[in-house]
MOPAC internal coordinates of N, CA, C and O (Angstrom, degrees):
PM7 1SCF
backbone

  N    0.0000 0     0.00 0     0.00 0    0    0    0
  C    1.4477 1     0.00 0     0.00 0    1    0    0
  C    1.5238 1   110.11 1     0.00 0    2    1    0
  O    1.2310 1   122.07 1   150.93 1    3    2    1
  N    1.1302 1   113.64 1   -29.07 1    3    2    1
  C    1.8498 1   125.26 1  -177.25 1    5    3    2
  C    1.3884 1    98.48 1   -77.07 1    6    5    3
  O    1.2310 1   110.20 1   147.68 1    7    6    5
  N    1.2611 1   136.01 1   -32.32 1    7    6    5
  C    1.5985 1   126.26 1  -165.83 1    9    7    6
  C    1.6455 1    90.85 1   -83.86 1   10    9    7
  O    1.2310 1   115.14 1   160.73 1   11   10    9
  N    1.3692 1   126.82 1   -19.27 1   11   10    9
  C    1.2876 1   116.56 1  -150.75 1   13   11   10
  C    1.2530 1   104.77 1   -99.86 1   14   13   11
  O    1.2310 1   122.48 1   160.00 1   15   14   13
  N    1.2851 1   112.86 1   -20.00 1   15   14   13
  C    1.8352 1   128.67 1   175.18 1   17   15   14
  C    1.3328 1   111.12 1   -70.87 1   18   17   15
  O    1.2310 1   131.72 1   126.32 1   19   18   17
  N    1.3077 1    94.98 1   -53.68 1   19   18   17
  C    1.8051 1   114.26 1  -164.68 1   21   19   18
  C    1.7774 1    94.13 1   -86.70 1   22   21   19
  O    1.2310 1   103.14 1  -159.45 1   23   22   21
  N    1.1672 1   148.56 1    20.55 1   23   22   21
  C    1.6699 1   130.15 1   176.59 1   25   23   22
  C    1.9350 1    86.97 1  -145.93 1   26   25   23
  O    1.2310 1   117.73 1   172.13 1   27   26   25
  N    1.3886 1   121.93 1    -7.87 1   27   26   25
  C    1.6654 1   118.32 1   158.26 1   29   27   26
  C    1.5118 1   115.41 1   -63.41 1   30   29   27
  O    1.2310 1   108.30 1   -31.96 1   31   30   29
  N    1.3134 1   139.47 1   148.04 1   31   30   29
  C    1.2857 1   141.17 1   130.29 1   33   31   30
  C    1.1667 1   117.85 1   -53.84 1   34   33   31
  O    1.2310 1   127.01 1   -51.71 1   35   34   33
  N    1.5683 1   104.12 1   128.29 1   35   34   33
  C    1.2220 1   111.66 1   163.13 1   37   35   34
  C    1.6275 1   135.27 1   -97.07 1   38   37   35
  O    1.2310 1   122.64 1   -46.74 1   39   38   37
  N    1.1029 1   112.55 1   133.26 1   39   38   37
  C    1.7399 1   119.98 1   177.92 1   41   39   38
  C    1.2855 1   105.54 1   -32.46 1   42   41   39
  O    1.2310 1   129.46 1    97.75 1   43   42   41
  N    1.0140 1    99.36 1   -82.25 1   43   42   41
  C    1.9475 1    84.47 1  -178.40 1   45   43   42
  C    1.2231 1   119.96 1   -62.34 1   46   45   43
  O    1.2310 1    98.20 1  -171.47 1   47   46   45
  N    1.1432 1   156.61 1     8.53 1   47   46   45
  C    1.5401 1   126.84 1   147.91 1   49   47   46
  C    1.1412 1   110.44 1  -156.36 1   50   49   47
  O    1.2310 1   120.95 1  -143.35 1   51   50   49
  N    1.8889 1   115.79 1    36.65 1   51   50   49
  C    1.5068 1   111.25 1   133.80 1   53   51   50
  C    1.8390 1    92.85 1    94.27 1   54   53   51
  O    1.2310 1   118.79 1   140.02 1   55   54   53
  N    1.4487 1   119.91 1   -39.98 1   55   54   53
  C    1.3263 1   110.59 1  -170.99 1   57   55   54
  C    1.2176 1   115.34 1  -114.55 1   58   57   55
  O    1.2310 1   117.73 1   -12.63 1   59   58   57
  N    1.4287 1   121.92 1   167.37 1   59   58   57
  C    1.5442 1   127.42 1   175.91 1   61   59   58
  C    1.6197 1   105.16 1   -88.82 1   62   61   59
  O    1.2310 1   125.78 1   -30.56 1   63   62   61
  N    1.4355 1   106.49 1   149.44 1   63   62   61
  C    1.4450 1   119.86 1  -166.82 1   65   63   62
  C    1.5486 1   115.10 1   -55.55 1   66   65   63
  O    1.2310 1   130.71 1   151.91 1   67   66   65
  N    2.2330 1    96.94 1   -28.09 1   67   66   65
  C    1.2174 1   106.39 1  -152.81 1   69   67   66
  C    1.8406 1    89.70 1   -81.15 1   70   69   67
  O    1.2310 1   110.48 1   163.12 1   71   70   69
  N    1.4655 1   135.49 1   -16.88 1   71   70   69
  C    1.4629 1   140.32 1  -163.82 1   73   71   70
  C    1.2678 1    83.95 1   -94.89 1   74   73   71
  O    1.2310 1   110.56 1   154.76 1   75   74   73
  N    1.4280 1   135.34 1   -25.24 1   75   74   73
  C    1.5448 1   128.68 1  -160.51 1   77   75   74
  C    1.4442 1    95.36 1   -77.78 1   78   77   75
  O    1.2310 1   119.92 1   137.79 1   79   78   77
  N    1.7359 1   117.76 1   -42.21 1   79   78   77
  C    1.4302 1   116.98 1  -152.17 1   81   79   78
  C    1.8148 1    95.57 1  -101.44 1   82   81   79
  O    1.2310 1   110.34 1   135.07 1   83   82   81
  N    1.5474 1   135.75 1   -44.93 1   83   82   81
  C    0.9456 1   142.48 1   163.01 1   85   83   82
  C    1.4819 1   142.08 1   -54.65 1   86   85   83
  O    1.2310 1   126.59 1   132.58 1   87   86   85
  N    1.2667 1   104.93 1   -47.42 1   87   86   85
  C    1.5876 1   130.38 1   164.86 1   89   87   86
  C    1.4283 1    96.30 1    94.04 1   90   89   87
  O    1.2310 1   116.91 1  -148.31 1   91   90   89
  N    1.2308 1   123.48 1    31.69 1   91   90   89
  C    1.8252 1   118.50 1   167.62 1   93   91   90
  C    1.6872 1    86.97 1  -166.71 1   94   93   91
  O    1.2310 1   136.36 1   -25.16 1   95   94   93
  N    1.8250 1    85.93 1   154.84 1   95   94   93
  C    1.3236 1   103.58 1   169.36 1   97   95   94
  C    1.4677 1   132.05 1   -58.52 1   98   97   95
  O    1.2310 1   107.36 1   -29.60 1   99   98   97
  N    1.5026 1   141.17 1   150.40 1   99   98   97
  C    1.1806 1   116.59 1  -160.45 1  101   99   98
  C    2.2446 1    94.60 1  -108.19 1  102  101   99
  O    1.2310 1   120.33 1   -18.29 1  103  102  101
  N    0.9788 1   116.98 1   161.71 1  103  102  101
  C    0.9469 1   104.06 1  -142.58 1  105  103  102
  C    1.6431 1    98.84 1  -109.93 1  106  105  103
  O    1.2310 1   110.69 1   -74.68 1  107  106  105
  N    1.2830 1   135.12 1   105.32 1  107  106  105
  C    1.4486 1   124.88 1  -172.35 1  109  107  106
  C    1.4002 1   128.62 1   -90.93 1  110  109  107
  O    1.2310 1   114.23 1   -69.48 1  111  110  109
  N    1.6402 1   128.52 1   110.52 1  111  110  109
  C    1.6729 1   136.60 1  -142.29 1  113  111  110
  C    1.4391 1    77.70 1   -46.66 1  114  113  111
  O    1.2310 1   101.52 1   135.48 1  115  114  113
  N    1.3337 1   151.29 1   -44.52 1  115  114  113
  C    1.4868 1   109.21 1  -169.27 1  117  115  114
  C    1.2569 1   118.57 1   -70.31 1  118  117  115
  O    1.2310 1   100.94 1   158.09 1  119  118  117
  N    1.1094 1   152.24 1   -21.91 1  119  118  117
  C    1.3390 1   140.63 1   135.37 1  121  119  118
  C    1.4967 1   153.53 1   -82.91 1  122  121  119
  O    1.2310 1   144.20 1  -140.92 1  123  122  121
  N    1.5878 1    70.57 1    39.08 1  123  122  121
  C    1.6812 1    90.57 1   160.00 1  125  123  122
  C    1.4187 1   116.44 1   -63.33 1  126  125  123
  O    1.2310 1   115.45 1   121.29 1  127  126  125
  N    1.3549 1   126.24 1   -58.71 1  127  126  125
  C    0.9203 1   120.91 1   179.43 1  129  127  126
  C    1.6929 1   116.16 1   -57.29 1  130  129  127
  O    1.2310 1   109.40 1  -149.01 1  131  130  129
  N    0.9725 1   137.47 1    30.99 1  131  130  129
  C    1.8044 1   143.88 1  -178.72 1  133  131  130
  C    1.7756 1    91.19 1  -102.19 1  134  133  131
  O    1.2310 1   120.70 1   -45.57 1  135  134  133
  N    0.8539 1   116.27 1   134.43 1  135  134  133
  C    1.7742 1   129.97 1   170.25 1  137  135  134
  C    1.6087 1   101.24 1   -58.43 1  138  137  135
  O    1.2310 1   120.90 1   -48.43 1  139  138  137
  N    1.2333 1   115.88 1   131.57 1  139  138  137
  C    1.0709 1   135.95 1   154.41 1  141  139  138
  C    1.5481 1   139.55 1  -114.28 1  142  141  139
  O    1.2310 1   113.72 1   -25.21 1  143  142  141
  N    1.2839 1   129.48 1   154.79 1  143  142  141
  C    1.6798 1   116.72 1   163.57 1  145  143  142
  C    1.8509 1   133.04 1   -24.16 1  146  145  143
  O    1.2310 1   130.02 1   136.15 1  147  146  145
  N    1.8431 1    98.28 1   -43.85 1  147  146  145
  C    0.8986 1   120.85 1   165.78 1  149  147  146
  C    1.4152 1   139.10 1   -51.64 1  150  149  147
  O    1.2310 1   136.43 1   122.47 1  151  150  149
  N    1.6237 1    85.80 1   -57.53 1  151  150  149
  C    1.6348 1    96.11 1  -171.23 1  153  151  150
  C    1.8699 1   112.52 1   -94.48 1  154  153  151
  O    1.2310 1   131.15 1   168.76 1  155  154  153
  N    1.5376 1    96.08 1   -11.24 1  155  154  153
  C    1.5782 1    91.76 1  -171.29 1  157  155  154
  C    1.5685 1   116.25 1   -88.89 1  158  157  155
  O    1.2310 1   127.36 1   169.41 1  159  158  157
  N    2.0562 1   103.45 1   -10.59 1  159  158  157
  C    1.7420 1   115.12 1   170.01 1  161  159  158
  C    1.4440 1    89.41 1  -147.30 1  162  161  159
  O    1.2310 1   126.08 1   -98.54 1  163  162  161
  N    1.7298 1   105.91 1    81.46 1  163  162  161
  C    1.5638 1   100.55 1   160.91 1  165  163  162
  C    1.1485 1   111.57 1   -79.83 1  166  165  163
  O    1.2310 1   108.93 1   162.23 1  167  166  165
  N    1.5785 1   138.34 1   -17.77 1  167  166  165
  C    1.4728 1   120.36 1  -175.69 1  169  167  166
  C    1.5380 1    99.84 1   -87.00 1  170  169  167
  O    1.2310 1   111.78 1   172.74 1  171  170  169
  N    1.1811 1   133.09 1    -7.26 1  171  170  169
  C    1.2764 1   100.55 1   176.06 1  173  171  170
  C    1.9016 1   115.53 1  -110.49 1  174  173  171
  O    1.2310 1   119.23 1   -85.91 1  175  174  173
  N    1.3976 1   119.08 1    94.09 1  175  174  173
  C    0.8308 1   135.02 1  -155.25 1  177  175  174
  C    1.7503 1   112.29 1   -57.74 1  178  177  175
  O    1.2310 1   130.73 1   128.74 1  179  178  177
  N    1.6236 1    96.91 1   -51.26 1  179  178  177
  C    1.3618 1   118.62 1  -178.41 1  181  179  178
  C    2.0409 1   108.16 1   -68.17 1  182  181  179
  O    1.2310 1   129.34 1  -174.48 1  183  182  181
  N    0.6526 1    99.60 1     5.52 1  183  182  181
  C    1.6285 1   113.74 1   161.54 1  185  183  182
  C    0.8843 1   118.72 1   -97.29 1  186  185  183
  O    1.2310 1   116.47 1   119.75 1  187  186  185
  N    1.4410 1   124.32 1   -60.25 1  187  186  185
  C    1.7679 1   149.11 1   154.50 1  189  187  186
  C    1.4730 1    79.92 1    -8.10 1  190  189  187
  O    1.2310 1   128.47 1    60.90 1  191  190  189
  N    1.3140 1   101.30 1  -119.10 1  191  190  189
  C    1.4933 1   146.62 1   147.35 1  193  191  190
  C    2.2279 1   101.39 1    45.85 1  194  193  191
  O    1.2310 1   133.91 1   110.20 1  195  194  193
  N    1.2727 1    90.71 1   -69.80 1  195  194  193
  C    1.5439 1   127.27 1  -150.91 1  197  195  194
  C    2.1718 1    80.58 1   -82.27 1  198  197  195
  O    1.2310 1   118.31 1   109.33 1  199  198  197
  N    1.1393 1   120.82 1   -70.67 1  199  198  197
  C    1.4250 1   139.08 1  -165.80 1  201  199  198
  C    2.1683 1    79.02 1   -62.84 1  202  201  199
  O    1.2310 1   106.98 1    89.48 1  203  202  201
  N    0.8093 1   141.85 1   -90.52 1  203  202  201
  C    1.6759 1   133.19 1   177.90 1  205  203  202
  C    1.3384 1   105.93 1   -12.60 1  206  205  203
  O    1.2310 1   122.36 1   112.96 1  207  206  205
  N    1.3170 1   113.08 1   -67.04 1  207  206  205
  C    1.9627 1   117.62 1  -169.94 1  209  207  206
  C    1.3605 1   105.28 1   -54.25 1  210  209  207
  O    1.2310 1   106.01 1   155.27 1  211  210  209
  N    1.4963 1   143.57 1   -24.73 1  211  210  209
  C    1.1148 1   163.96 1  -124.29 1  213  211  210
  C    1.5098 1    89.25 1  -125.43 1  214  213  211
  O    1.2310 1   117.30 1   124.39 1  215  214  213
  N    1.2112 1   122.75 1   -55.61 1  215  214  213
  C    1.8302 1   120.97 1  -178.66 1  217  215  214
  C    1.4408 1    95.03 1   -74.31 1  218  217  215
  O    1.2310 1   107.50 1   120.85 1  219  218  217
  N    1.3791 1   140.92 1   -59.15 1  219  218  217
  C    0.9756 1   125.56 1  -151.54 1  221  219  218
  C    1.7626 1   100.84 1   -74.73 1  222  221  219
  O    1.2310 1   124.36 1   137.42 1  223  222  221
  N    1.1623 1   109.24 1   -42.58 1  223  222  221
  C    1.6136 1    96.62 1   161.77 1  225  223  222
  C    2.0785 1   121.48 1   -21.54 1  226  225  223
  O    1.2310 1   132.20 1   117.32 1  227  226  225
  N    1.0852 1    94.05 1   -62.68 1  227  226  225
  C    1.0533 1   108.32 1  -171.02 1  229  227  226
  C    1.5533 1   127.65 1   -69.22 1  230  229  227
  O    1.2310 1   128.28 1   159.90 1  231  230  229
  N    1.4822 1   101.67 1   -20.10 1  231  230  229
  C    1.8402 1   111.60 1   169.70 1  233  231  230
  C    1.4334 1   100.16 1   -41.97 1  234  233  231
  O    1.2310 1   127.47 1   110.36 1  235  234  233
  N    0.9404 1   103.24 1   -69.64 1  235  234  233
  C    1.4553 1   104.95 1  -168.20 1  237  235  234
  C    1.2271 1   123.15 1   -12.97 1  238  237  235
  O    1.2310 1   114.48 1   109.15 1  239  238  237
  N    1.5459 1   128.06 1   -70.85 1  239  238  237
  C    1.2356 1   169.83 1   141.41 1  241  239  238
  C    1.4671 1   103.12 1    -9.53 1  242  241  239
  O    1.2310 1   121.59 1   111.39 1  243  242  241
  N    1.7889 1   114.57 1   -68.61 1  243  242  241
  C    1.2156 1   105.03 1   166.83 1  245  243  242
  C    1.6192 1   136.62 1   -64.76 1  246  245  243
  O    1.2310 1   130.41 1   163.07 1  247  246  245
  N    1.4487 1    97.52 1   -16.93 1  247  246  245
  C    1.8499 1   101.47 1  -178.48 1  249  247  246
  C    1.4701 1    99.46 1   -87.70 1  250  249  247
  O    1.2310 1   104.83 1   176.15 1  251  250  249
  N    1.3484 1   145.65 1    -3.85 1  251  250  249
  C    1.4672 1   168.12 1  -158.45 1  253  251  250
  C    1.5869 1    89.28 1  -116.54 1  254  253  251
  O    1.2310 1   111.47 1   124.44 1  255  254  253
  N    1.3429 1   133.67 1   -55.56 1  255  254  253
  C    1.4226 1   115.90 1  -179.16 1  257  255  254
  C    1.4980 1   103.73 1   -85.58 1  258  257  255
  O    1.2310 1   110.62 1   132.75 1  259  258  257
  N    1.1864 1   135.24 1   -47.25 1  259  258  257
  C    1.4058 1   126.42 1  -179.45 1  261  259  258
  C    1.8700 1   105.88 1   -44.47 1  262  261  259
  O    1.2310 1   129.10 1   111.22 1  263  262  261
  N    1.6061 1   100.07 1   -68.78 1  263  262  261
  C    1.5628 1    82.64 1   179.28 1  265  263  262
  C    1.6014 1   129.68 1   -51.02 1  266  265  263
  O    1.2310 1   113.21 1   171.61 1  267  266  265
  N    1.3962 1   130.44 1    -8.39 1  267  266  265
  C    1.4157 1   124.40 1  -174.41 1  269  267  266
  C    1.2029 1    90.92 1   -91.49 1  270  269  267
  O    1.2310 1   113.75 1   165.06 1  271  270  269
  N    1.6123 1   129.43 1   -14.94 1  271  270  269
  C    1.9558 1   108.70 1   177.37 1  273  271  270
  C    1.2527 1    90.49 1   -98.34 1  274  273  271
  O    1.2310 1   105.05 1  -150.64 1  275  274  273
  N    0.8199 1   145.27 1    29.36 1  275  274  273
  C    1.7896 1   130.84 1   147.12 1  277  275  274
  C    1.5009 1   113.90 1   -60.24 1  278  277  275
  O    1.2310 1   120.10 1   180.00 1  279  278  277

């Protein structure tokens, strides 16, 4: 029941608790198979790598817009 609260969007501010507290989506084995950063250039790591620092940049921003739709 906790994975299902925390990986839902919420009405008021658009995001899941788990992107609120993590800064990325959490990822559910049924969509594993969905293309990712990861899986679509696993050999190039330093892309990986560089495109990650780039989301977490950005939490910020989103936990800053989630809290103003409260």
């Amino acid at each position: 029941v906790l994975w299902a609260y925390r990986t839902t969007p919420h009405s008021t501010t658009g995001e899941t608790p788990f992107r609120l507290a993590y800064g990325t989506e959490a990822i559910i084995p049924v969509e594993i198979g969905e293309p990712s950063r990861r899986t679509e250039q696993p050999l190039d790591e330093e892309m990986n790598n560089e495109a990650l620092r780039e989301e977490l940049d950005l939490v910020e921003e989103i936990r800053t817009g989630a809290s103003l739709r409260e």
